[in-house]
Backbone as ProteinMPNN parsed JSONL, in Angstrom:
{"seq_chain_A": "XXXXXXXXXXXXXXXXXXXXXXXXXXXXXXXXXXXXXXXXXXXXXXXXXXXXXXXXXXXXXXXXXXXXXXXXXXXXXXXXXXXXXXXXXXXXXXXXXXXXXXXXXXXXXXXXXXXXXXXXXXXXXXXXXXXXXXX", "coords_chain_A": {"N_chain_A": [[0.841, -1.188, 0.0], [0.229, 1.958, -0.215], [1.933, 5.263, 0.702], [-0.156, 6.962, 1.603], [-2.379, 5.408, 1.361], [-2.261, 3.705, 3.556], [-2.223, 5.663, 5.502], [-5.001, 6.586, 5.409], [-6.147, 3.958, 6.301], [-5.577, 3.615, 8.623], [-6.559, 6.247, 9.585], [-9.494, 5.309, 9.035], [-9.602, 3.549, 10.711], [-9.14, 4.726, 13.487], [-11.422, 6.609, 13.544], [-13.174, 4.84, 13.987], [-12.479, 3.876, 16.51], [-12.577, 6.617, 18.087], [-15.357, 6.762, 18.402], [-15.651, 4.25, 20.49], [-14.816, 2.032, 19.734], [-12.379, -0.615, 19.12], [-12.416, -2.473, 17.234], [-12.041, -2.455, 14.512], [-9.227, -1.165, 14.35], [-7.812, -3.678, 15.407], [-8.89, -5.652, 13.611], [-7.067, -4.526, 11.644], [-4.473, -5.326, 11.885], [-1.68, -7.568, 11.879], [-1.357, -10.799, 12.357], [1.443, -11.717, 13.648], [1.991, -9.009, 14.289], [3.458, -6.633, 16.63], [3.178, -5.296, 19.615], [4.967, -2.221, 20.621], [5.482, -0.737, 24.478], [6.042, 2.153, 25.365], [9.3, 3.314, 27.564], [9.54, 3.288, 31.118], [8.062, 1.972, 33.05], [5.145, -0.242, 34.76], [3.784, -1.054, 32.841], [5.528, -1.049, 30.619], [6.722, -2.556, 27.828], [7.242, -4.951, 25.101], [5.045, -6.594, 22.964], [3.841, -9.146, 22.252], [2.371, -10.461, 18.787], [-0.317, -10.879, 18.243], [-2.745, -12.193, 19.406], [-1.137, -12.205, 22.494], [-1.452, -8.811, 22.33], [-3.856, -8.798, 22.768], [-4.804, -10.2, 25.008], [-3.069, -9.885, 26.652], [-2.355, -7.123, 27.261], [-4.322, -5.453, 25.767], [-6.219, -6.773, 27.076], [-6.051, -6.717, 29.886], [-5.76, -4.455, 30.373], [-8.402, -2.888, 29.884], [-9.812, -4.282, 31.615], [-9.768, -2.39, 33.357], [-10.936, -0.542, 33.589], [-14.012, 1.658, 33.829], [-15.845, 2.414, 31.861], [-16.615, 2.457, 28.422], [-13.231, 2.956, 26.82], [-12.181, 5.576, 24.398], [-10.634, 6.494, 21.634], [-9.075, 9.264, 20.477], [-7.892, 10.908, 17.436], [-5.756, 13.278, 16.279], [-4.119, 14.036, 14.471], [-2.321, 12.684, 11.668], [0.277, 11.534, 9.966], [2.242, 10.425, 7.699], [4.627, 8.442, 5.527], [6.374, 6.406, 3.385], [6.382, 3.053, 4.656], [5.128, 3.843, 7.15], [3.127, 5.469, 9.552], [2.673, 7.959, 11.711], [0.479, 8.764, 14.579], [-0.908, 10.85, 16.369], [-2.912, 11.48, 19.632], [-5.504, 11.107, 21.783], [-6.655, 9.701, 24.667], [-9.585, 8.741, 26.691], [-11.428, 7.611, 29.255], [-12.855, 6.854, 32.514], [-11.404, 5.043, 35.056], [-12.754, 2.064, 37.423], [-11.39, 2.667, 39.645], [-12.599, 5.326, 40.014], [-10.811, 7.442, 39.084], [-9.968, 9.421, 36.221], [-8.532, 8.607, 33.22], [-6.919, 9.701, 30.921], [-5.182, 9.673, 28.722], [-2.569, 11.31, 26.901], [-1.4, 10.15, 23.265], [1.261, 9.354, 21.276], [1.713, 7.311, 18.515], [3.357, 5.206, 16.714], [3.069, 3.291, 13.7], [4.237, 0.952, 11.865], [3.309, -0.584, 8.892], [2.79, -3.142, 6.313], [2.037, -4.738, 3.183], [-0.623, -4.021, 3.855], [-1.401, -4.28, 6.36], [-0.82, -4.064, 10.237], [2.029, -4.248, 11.45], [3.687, -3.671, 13.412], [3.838, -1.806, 16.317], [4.6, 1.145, 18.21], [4.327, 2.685, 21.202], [3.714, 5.879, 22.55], [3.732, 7.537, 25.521], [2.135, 9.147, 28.097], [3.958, 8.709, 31.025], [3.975, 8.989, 33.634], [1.533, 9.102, 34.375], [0.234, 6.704, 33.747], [1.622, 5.627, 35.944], [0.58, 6.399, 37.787], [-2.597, 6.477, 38.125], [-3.044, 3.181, 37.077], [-3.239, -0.375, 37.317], [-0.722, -2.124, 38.319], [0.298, -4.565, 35.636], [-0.835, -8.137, 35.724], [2.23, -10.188, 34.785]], "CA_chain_A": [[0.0, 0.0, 0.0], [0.977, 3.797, -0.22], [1.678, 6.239, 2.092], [-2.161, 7.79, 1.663], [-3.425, 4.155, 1.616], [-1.774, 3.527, 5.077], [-2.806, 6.536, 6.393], [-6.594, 6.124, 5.227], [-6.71, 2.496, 7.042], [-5.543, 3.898, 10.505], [-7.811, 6.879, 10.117], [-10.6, 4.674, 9.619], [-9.577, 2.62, 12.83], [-8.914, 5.562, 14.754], [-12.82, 7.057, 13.513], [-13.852, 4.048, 14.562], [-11.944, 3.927, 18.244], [-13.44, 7.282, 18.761], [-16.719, 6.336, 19.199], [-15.64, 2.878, 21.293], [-15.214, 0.713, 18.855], [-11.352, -0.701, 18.611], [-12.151, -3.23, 16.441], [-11.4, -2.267, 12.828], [-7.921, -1.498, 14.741], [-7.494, -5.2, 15.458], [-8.439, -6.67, 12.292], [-5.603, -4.11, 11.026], [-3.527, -6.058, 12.836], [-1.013, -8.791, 11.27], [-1.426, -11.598, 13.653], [2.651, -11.698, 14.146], [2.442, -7.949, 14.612], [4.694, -6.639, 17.847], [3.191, -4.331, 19.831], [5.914, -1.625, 22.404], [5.11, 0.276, 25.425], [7.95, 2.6, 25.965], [9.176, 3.591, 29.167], [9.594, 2.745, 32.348], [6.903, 1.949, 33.934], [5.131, -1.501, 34.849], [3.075, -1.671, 31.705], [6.044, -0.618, 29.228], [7.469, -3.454, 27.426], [6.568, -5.705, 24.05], [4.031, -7.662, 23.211], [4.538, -10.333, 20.647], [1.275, -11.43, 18.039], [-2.152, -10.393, 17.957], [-3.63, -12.786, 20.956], [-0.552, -11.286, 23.401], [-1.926, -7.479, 22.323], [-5.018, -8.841, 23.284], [-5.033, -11.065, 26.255], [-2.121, -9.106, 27.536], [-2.332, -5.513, 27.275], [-5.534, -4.689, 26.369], [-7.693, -7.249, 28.076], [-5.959, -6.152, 31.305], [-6.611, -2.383, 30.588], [-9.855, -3.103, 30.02], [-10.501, -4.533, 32.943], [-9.623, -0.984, 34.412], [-12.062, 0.528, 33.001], [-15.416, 1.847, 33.967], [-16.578, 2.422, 30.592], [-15.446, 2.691, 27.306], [-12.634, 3.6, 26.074], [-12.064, 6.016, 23.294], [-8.915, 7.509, 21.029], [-9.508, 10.625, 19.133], [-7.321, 11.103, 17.291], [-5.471, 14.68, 15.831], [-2.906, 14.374, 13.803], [-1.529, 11.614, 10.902], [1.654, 11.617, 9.457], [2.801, 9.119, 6.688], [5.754, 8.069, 4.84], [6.31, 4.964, 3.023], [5.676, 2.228, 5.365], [4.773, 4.174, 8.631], [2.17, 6.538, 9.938], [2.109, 8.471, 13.258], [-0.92, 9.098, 14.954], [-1.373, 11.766, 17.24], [-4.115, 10.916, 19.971], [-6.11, 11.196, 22.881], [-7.673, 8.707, 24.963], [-10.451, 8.904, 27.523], [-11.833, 7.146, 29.858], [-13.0, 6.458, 33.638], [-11.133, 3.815, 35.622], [-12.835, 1.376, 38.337], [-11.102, 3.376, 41.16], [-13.165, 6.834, 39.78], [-9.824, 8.364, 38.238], [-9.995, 9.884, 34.755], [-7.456, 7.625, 32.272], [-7.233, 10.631, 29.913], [-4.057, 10.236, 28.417], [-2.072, 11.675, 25.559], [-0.429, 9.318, 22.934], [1.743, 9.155, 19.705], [1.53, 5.81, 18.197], [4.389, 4.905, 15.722], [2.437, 2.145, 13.202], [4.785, -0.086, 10.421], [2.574, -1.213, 8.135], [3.099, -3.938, 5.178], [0.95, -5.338, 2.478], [-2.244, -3.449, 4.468], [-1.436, -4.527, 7.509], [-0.235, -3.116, 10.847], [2.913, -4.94, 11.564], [4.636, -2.996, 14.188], [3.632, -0.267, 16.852], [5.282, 1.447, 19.175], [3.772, 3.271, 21.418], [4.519, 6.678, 24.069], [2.468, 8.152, 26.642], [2.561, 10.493, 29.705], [4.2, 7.029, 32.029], [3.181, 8.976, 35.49], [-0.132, 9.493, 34.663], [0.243, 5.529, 33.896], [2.045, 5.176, 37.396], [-0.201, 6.823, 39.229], [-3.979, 6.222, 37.592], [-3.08, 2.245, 36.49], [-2.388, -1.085, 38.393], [0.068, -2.919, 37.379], [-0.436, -5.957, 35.197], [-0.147, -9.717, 36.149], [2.891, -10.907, 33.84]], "C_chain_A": [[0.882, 1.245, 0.0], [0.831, 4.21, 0.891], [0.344, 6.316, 2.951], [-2.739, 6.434, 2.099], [-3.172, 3.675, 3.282], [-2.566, 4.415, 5.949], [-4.326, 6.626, 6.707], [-6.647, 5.102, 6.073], [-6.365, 2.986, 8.387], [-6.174, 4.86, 10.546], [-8.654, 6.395, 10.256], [-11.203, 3.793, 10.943], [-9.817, 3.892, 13.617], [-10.668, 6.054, 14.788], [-13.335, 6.11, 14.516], [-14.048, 3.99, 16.593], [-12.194, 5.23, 18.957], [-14.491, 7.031, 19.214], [-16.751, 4.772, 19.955], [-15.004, 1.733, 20.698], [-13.341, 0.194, 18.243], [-11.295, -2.199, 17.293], [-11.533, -3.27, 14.917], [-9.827, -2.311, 13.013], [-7.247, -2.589, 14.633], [-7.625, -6.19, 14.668], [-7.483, -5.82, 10.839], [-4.679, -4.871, 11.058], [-2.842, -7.297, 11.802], [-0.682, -9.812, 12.626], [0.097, -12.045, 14.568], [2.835, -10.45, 14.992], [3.153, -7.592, 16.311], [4.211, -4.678, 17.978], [4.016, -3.449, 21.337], [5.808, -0.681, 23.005], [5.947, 0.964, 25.673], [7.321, 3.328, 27.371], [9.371, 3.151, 29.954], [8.757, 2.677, 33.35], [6.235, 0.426, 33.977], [4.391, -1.656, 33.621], [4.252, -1.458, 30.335], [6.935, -2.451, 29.076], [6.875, -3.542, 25.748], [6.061, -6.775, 24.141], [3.6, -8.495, 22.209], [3.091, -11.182, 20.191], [0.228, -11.132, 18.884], [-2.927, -10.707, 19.095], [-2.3, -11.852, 21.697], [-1.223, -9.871, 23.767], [-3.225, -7.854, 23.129], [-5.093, -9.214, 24.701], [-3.889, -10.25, 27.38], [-1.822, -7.564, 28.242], [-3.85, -5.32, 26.951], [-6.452, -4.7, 26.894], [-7.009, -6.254, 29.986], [-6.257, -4.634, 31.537], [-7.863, -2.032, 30.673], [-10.869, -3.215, 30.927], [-10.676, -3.448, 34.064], [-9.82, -0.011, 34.897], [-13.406, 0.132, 33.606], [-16.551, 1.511, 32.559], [-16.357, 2.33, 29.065], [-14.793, 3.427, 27.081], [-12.709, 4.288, 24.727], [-10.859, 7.029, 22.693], [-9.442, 7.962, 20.124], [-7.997, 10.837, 18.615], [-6.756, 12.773, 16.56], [-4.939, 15.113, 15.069], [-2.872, 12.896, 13.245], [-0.357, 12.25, 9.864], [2.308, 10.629, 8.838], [4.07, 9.731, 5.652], [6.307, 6.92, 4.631], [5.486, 4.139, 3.658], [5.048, 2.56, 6.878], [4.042, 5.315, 8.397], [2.203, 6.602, 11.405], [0.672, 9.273, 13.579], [-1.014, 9.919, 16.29], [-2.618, 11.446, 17.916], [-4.255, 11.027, 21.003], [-7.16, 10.35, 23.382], [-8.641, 9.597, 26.372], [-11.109, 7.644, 28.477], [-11.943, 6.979, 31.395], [-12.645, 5.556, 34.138], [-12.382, 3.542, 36.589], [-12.775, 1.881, 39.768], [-11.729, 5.022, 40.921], [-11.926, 7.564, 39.239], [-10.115, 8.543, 37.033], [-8.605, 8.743, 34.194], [-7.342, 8.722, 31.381], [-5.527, 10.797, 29.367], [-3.538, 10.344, 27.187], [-1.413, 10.92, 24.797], [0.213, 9.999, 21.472], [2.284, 8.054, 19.76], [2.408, 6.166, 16.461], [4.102, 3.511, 15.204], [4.05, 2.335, 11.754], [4.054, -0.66, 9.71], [3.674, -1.967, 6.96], [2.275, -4.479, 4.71], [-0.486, -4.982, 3.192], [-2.262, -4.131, 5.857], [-0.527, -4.255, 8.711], [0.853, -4.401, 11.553], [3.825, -4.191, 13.005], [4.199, -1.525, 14.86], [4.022, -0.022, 18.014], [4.799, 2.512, 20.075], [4.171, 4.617, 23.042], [3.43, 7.485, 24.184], [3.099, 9.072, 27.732], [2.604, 9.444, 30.807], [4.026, 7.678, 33.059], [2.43, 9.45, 35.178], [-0.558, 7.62, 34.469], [0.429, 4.688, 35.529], [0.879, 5.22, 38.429], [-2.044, 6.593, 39.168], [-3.668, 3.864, 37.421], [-2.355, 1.242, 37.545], [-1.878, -2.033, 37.559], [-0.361, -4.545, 36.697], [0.237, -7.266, 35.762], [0.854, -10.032, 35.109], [4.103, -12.043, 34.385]], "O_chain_A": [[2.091, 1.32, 0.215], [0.08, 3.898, 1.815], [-0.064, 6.022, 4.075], [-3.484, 6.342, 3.074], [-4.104, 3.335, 4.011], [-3.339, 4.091, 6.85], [-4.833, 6.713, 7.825], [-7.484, 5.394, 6.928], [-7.097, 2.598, 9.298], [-6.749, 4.885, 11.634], [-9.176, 6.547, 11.36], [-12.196, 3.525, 11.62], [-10.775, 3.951, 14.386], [-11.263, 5.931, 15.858], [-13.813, 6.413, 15.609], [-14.945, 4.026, 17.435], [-12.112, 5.254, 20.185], [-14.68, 7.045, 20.431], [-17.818, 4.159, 19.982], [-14.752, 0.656, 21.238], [-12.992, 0.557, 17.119], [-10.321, -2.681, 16.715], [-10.714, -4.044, 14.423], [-9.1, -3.034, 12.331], [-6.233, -2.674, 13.94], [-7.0, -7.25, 14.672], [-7.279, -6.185, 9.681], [-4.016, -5.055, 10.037], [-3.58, -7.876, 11.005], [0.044, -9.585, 13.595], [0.098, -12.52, 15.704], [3.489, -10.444, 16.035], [3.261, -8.549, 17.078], [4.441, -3.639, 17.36], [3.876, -3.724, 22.529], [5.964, 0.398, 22.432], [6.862, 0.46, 26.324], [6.27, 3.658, 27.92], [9.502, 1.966, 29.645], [8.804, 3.318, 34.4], [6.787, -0.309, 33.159], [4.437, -2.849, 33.322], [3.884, -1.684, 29.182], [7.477, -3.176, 29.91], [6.269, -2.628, 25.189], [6.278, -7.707, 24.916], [2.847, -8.099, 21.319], [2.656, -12.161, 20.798], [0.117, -11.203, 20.107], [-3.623, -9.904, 19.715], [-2.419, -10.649, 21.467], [-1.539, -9.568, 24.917], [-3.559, -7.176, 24.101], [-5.49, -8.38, 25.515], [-3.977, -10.128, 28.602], [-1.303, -7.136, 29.273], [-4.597, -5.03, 27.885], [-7.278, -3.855, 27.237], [-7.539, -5.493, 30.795], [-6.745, -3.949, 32.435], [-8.367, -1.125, 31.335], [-11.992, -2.748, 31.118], [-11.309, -3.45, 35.119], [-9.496, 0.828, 35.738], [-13.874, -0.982, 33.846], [-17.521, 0.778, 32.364], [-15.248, 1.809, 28.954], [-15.163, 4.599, 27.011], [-13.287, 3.653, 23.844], [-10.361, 8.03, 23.208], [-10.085, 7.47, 19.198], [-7.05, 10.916, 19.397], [-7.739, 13.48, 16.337], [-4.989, 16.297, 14.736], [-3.239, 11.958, 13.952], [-0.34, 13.289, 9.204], [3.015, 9.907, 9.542], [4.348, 10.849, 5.217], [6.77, 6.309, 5.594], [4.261, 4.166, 3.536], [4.579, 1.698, 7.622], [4.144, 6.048, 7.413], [1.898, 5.701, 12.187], [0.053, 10.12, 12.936], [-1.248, 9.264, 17.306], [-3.547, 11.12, 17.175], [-3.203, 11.1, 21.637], [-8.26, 10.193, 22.851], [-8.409, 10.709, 26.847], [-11.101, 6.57, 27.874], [-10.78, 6.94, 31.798], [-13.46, 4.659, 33.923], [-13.143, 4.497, 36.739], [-13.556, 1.723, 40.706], [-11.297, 5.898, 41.67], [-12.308, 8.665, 38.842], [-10.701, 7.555, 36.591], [-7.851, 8.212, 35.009], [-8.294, 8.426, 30.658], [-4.818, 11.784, 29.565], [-3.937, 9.571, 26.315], [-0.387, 10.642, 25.417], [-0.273, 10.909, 20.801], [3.084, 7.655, 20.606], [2.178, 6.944, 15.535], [4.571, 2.545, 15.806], [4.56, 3.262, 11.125], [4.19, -1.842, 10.023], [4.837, -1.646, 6.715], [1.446, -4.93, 5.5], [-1.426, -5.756, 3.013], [-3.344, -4.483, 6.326], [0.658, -4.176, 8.388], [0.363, -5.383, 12.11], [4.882, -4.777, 13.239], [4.18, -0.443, 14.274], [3.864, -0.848, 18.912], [4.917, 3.578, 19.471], [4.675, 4.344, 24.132], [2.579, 7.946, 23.424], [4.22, 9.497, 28.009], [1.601, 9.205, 31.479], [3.812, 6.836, 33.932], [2.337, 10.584, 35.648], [-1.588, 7.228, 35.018], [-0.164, 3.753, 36.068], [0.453, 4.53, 39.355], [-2.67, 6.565, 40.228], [-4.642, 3.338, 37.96], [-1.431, 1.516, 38.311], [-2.295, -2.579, 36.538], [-1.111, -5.395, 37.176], [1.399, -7.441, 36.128], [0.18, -10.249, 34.102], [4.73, -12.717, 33.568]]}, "name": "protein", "num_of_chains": 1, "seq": "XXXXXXXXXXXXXXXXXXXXXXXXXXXXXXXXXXXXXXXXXXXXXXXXXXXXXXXXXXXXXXXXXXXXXXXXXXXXXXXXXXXXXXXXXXXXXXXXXXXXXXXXXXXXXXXXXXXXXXXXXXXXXXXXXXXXXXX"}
């Protein structure tokens, strides 16, 4: 795919993951894909193939949640095989804290699919809003 064509398929995820809905995200997804938390913090690491992302990272975030999540996003930025995504999440934890945090998401795409993302956040608003995961 092209730049534009890249960039089109993660806007349409991201439309989507505004109003709740991360799925279109996840059948972006290349089931090898490798997704990394940067940082230092207990959730930063990588997370290797499609079930991991799932069962690992975002079922446990999930669980952390009040309600749904949602990423607006603000900004895309393509070139060849990558697009950055400028973005803002939302949501209410469990313990009544806001989750409201800022990202830029660094996607690799290949053949239409998201192969590689790397991902950075505001890690003490992670520290201090988020409990750490079982791994």
């Amino acid at each position: 795919m092209s730049a534009a064509g890249n960039k089109q398929l993660l806007r349409t995820a991201f439309d989507a993951w505004a109003a709740g809905d991360i799925r279109p995200l996840l059948a972006a997804m290349a089931d090898d894909v490798t997704w990394t938390v940067s940082g230092h913090n207990s959730w930063s690491g990588s997370f290797a193939g499609k079930d991991s992302v799932r069962r690992d990272l975002l079922g446990p975030l999930g669980d952390q949640f009040e309600g749904t999540y949602t990423s607006t996003a603000s900004r895309f930025v393509a070139e060849d095989d990558v697009v950055v995504v400028e973005t803002q999440g939302s949501v209410a934890t469990k313990t009544g804290q806001r989750y409201d945090n800022k990202y830029c998401f660094v996607f690799r795409l290949e053949d239409g699919r998201i192969r590689e993302i790397t991902e950075y956040m505001d890690t003490q608003l992670v520290a201090e809003v988020l409990t750490r995961p079982a791994r």
